[in-house]
N, C-alpha and C positions, 0 to 999 in steps of 0.2 A: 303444747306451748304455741300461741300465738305470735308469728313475727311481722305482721304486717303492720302493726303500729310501732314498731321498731326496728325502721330502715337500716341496715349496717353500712356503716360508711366506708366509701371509699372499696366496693367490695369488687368491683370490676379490677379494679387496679393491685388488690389482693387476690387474687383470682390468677390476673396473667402473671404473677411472679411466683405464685406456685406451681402454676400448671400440673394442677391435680394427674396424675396418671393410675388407669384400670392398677386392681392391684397394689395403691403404694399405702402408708399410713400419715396420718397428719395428727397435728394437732393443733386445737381449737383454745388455744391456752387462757382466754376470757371471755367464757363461753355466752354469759348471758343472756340473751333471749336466742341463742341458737343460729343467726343470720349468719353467718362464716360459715358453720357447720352444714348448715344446709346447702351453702351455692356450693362449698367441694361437696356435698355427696350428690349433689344433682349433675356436679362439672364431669366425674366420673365412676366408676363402680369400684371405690376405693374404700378404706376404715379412717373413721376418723374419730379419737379423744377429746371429749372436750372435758376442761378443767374450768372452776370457778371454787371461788372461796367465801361465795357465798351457799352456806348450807339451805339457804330454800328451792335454788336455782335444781336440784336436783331430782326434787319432784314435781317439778314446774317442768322439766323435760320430759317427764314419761312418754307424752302421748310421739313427739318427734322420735325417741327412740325404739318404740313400736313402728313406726312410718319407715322408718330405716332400721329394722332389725337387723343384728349383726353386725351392722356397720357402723354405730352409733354408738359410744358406750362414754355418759359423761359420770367425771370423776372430783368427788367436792376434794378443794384443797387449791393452793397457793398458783402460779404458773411457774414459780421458781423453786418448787417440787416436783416439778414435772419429770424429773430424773427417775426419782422414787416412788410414784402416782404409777408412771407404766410399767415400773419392773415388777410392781405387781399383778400385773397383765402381761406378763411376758415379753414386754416389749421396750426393746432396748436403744433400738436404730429405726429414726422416721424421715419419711422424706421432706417435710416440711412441717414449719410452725407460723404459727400467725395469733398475735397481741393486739388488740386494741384496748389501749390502754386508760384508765382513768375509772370512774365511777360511771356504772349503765345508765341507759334512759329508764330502766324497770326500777331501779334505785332511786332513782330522780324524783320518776313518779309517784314513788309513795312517801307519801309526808309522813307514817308510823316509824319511817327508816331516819330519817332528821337530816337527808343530805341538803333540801329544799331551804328557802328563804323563801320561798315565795306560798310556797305552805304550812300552814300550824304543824307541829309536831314533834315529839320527843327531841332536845338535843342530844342525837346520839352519835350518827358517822359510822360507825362500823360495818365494815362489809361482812365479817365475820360471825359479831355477834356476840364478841366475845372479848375481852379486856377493857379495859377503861374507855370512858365515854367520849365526845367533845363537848359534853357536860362537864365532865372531870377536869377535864384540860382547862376549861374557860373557868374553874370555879376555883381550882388549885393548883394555876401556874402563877407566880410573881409578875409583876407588871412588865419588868426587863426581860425576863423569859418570855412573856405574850409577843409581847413587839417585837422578839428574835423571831418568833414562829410565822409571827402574821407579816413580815417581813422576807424572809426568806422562802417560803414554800408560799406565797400568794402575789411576791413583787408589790407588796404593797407601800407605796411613800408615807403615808400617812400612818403605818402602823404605830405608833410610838403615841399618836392622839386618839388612834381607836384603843388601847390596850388602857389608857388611861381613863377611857370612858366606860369601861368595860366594868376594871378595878373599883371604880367608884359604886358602881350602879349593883355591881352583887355586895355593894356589905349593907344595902338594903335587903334585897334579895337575893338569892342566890340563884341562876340561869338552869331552865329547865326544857325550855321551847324555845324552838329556829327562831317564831318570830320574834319572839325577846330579845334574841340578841342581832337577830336582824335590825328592829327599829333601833338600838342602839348603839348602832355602827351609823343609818342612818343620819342619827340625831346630830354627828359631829362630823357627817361629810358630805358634802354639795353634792345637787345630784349631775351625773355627767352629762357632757352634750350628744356621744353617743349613743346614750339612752340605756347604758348598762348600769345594771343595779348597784347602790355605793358598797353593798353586802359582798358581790360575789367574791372580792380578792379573800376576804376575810375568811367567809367559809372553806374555796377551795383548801388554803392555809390549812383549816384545822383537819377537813377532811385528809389531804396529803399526810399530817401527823400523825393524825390518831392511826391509821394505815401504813404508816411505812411507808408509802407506796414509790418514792423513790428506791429506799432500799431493796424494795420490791423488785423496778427494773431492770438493777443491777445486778442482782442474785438470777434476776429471770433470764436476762439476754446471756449471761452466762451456761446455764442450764441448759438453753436452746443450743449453744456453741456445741455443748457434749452430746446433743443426742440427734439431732442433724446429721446426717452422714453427707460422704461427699457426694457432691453433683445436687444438694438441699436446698431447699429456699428457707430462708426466714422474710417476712415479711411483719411489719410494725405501723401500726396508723395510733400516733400521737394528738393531744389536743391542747396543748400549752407549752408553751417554749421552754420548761423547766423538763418536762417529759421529753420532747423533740431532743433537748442539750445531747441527754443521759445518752441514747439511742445513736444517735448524732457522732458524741466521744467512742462510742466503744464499737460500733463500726468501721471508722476512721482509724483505731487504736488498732483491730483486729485485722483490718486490711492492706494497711502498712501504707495508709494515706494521710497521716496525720501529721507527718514535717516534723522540722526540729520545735524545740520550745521555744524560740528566739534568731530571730537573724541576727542579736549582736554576738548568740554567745557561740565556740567555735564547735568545728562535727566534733563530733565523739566518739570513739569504738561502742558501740552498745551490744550485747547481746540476746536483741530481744528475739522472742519465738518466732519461727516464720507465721505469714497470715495463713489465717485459718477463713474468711471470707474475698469475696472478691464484689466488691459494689454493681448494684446491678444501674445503678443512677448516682452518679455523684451528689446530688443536691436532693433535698427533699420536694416531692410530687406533693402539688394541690390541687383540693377536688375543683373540675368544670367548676363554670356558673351554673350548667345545667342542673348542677346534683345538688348544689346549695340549694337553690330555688326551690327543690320538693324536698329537701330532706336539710332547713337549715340547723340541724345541730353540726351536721359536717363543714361549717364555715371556717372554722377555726383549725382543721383536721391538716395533719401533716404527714404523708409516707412514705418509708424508708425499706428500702429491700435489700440484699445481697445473695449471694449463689454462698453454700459451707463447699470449701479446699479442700484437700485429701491430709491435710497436715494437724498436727493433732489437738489437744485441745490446749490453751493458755492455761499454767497454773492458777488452782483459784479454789475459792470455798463455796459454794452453791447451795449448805446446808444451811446457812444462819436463817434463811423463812423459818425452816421446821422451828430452830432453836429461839427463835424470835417470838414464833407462837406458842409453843410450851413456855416461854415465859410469863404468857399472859402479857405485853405488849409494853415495852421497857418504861418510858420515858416521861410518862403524864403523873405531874404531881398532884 
């Protein structure tokens, strides 16, 4: 697997929050082209997991895990199965994890995968490969349901005149390619002055659905909670404020930094758990100028670390990915 055309962002700064040590185990929870996996196995003589839920990414890894034999072992499946991925590898308790989160640049790249607007290609979005399409979604959601989606998982204003545009333009045809439904997001919206595409809210939107990929975070930073031991790092590089929020809440929620809900309403006795992380930055790290400059997909990149407490883990359900995926992916009418 080549990683040089796919700079991992933000990796110096995942790096010193893990501080890989001789001996410990990591994991590499969105492994993608490898770039995390490689700087800890170069940082130290350590093992490291990596997970992806994309089933090609796995034989796209041979040659790296031959490079680093025994210390390398990637495993196709969710990051918010990571509980389950290593117990069957024996392994229960790791010193660290690290997420980068969102859709790869190897995904991006190829226009067969449909994440692109900016290239022809199947409307599909799946990381998986596996349940309903963003074909499906764009062909058989309701108008009202479009503009909720393209609205909330894309921060889009205009959603309610794209979903409109949308509705009209398949009872001609029905949407099969990015660029079809790129140019017809186009069609009804100005182009901006910063020079970003009037498509991307749109897609991120469908891709975010068709994925989960919130419910993903959620499930996942959870998972990491349980298998983190004390004295752990987690470390997270987010790329949209909808991702950063997730990451954001449940650090703040797990480190007992998040305040009342309200300075009108009065304290309360609560009985929440002790934390279980300790911030390792209170605010979120942005990349240099330096790293933007050569590597600008990290322009937008956000990261967030903490040390795992000795205190146990928050109640919670960590399995709904598995159950999510065996159901072949709920929601797309």
């Amino acid at each position: 697997m080549q990683t040089g055309g796919h700079k991992p962002v933000m990796v110096k700064e995942v790096l010193a929050a893990l501080s890989p040590q001789d001996g410990g185990i990591y994991i590499d929870g969105t492994f993608g082209a490898g770039g995390y996996s490689r700087a800890i196995l170069e940082a130290a003589q350590c093992k490291v997991y990596g997970i992806d839920r994309d089933p090609d990414v796995k034989s796209q890894a041979s040659d790296l895990e031959q490079q680093f034999a025994g210390r390398l072992s990637v495993l196709t499946g969710r990051f918010s199965e990571m509980n389950r991925l290593l117990s069957t590898q024996g392994v229960t308790a790791v010193q660290g994890v690290a997420l980068d989160l969102g859709v790869s640049s190897m995904q991006l790249d190829q226009a067969e995968r449909g994440f692109s607007f900016r290239a022809d290609g199947p409307l599909d979005m799946r990381m998986e490969k596996a349940g309903p399409t963003a074909a499906d979604v764009v062909n058989g959601t309701s108008e009202s349901e479009l503009a909720d989606i393209i609205y909330k998982y894309g921060e889009e204003r205009a959603s309610r005149r794209i979903a409109k545009a949308i509705v009209e333009a398949r009872r001609e045809q029905p949407f099969t390619r990015t660029l079809q439904l790129a140019e017809t997001v186009r069609s009804v919206m100005p182009r901006n002055r910063d020079g970003i595409d009037p498509a991307t809210r749109t897609f991120q939107a469908l891709r975010i659905y068709v994925n989960d990929e919130l419910g993903e975070i959620d499930r996942g930073l959870s998972s990491a909670e349980k298998i983190i031991e004390p004295g752990g790092h987690l470390a997270v590089v987010s790329f949209h404020s909808l991702e950063d929020r997730k990451v954001k809440e449940f650090l703040r929620l797990r480190s007992g930094t998040s305040g009342k809900t309200s300075r009108h309403l009065p304290d309360q006795e609560t009985a929440s758990p002790a934390p279980t992380f300790r911030l390792l930055r209170r605010r979120a790290t942005k990349p240099t100028a330096a790293e933007v400059a050569v590597n600008p997909r990290s322009r937008s990149a956000r990261f967030r670390a903490a040390e795992r407490l000795d205190a146990p883990s928050w109640p919670g359900d960590d399995q709904d990915g598995e159950r999510y995926h065996n159901s072949g992916n709920r929601r797309a009418a």
